[in-house]
C-alpha positions in Angstrom: 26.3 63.1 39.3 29.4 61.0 38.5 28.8 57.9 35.9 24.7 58.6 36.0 23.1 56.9 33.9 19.4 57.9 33.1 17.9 55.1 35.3 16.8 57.5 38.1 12.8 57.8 38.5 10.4 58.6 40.5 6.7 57.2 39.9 3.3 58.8 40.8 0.3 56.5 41.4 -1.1 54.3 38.5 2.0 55.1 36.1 1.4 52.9 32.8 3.6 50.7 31.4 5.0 53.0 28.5 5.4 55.6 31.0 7.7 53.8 33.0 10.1 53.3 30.3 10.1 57.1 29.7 10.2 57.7 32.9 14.1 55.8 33.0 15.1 59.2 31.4 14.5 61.4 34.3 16.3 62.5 37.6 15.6 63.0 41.6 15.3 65.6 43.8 18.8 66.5 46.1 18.5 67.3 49.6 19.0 71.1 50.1 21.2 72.3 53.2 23.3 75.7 53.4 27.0 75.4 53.0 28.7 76.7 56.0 29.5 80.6 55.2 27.5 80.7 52.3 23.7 82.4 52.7 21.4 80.2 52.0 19.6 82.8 49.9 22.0 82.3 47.0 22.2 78.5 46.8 19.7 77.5 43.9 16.1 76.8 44.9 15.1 73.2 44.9 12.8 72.6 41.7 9.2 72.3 42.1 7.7 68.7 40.7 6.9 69.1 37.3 3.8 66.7 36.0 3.6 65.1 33.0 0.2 63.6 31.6 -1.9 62.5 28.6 -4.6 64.5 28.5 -8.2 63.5 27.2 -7.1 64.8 23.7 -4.6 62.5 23.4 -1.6 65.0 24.0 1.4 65.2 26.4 0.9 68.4 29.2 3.0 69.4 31.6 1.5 71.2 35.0 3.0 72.0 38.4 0.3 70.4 40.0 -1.4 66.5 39.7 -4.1 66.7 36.8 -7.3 65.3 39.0 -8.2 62.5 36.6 -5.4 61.6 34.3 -2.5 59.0 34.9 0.8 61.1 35.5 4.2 60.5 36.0 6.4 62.7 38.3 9.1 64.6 37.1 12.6 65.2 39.5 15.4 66.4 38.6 18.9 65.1 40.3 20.9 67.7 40.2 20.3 71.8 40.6 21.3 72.9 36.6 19.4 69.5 35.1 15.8 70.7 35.1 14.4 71.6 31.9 12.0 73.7 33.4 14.1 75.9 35.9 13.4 79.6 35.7 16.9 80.5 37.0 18.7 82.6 34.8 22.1 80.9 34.2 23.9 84.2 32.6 23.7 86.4 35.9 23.0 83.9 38.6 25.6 84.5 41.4 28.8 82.6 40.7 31.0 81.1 43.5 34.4 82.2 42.7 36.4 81.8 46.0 34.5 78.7 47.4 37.3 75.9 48.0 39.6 77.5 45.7 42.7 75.8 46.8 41.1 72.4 46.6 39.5 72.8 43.0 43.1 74.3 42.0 45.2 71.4 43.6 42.5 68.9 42.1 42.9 71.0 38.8 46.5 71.3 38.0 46.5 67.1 39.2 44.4 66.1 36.6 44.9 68.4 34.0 41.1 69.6 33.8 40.4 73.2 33.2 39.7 75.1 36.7 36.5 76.9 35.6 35.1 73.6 34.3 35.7 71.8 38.1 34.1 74.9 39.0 31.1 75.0 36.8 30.5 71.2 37.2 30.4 71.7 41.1 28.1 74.5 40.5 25.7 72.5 37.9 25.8 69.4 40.3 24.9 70.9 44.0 25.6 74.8 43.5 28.8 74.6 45.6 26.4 72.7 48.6 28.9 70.2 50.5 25.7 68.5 52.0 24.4 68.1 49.1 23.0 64.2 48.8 20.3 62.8 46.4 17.8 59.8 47.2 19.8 57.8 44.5 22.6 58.4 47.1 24.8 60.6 45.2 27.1 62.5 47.5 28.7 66.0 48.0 30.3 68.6 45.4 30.8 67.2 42.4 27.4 64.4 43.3 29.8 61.0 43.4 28.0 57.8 43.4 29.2 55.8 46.2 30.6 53.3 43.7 32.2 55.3 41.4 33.7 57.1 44.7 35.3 54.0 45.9 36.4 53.3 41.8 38.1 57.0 41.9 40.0 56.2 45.3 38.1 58.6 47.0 37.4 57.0 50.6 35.3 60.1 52.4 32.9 61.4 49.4 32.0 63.9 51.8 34.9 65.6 52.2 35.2 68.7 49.8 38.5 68.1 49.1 38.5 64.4 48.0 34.7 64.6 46.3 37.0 67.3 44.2 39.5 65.7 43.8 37.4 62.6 42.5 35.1 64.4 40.3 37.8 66.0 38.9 39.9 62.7 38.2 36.5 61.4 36.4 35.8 64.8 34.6 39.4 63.9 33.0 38.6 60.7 31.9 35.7 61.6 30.0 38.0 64.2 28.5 40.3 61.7 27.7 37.9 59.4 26.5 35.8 62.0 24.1 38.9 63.6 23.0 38.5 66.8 24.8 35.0 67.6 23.9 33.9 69.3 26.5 30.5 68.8 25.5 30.8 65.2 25.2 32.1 65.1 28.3 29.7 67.3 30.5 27.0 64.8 28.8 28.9 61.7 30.1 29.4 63.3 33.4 25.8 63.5 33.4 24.2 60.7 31.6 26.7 58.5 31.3 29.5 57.4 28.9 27.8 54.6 27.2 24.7 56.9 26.5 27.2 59.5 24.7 28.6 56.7 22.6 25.3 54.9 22.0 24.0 58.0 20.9 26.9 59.3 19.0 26.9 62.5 21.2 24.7 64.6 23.6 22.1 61.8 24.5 18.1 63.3 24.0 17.6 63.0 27.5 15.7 66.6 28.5 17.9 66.6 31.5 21.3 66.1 29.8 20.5 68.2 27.0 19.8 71.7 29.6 22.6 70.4 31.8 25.3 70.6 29.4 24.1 74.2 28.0 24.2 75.6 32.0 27.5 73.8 32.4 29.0 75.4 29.1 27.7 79.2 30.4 29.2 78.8 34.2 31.9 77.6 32.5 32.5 80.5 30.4 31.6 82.7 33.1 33.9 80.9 35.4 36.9 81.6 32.8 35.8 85.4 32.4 38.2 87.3 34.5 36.6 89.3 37.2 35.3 92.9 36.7 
């Protein structure tokens, strides 16, 4: 998601003070529709919640179901490559070489931002799902916040072409900006540009940290010719 900070949450009953503020790290679910022509079958899976707890001993647990007795906090993830726990396999999933090749080309040369990594930021952020949307109200492709849409000149963030063309634009800030770290700048695209530079790189946000490793193996599969 464009410019996301690590503000999005999502609280389960009696969340504790402390919790809360760890709870500004994590993400949101994205609705999940097919994109027109592609099988549903192949998009990524929507995670399952993932429950975080103190247990009677005193120690952090994670379960995929709500402990009976313990306070818990609800973990989401915003986008399909930023969940710490996903079991998908990121060095054979299905790629998505022709989907709007002509728009992430165009969007590409404009902006002077590597092809593969539009392509592997599109498939990190909704795996190539144009109806893509989160509750925070990130939208499309490349996930643009309204805001940051309408800062980018992009006036339909629906439309494939100009959510492209928009995430693109910002992807090549933050390459400008972090001196074409591609790292650095997945993590901004992620978590933000002031939580790159506060931390003096990736930020230890769970979400950012998995999210730039998927990103950096699409993106070398993206490059990897065909065959």
């Amino acid at each position: 998601m464009v410019a996301r900070s690590p503000d999005r949450f999502c609280w389960a009953h009696f969340a504790s003070a402390a919790l809360a503020c760890l709870g500004l790290l994590l993400g949101s679910v994205q609705a999940q529709e097919a994109t027109p022509g592609t099988p549903s079958q192949d998009l990524p899976k929507p995670s399952p919640k993932v429950y975080r707890y103190l247990s009677t001993a005193g120690t952090t647990s994670f379960s995929d179901r709500p402990p009976a007795h313990e306070r818990y906090v609800v973990l989401n993830y915003g986008c399909y490559a930023c969940n710490p726990k996903s079991t998908v396999n990121w060095n054979v999933t299905r790629l998505f070489r022709e989907a709007y090749a002509s728009e992430i080309d165009q969007a590409a040369r404009l902006y002077n931002v590597d092809p593969a990594l539009v392509r592997a930021v599109i498939h990190a952020e909704s795996g190539f799902n144009v109806h893509a949307r989160s509750p925070k109200g990130a939208i499309g492709l490349m996930q643009l916040m309204p805001g940051t849409a309408r800062e980018l000149g992009v006036a339909n963030p629906r439309h494939p072409r100009e959510n492209i063309h928009g995430g693109a634009r910002y992807l090549a800030q933050m390459l400008v900006r972090f001196k074409s770290d591609i790292t650095l700048a997945t993590a901004a695209y992620n978590a933000g540009p002031h939580a790159v530079q506060k931390y003096a790189g990736v930020p230890p946000f769970a979400e950012t940290q998995v999210y730039v490793q998927r990103v950096r193996i699409l993106h070398e599969r993206y490059k990897a010719p065909q065959g």
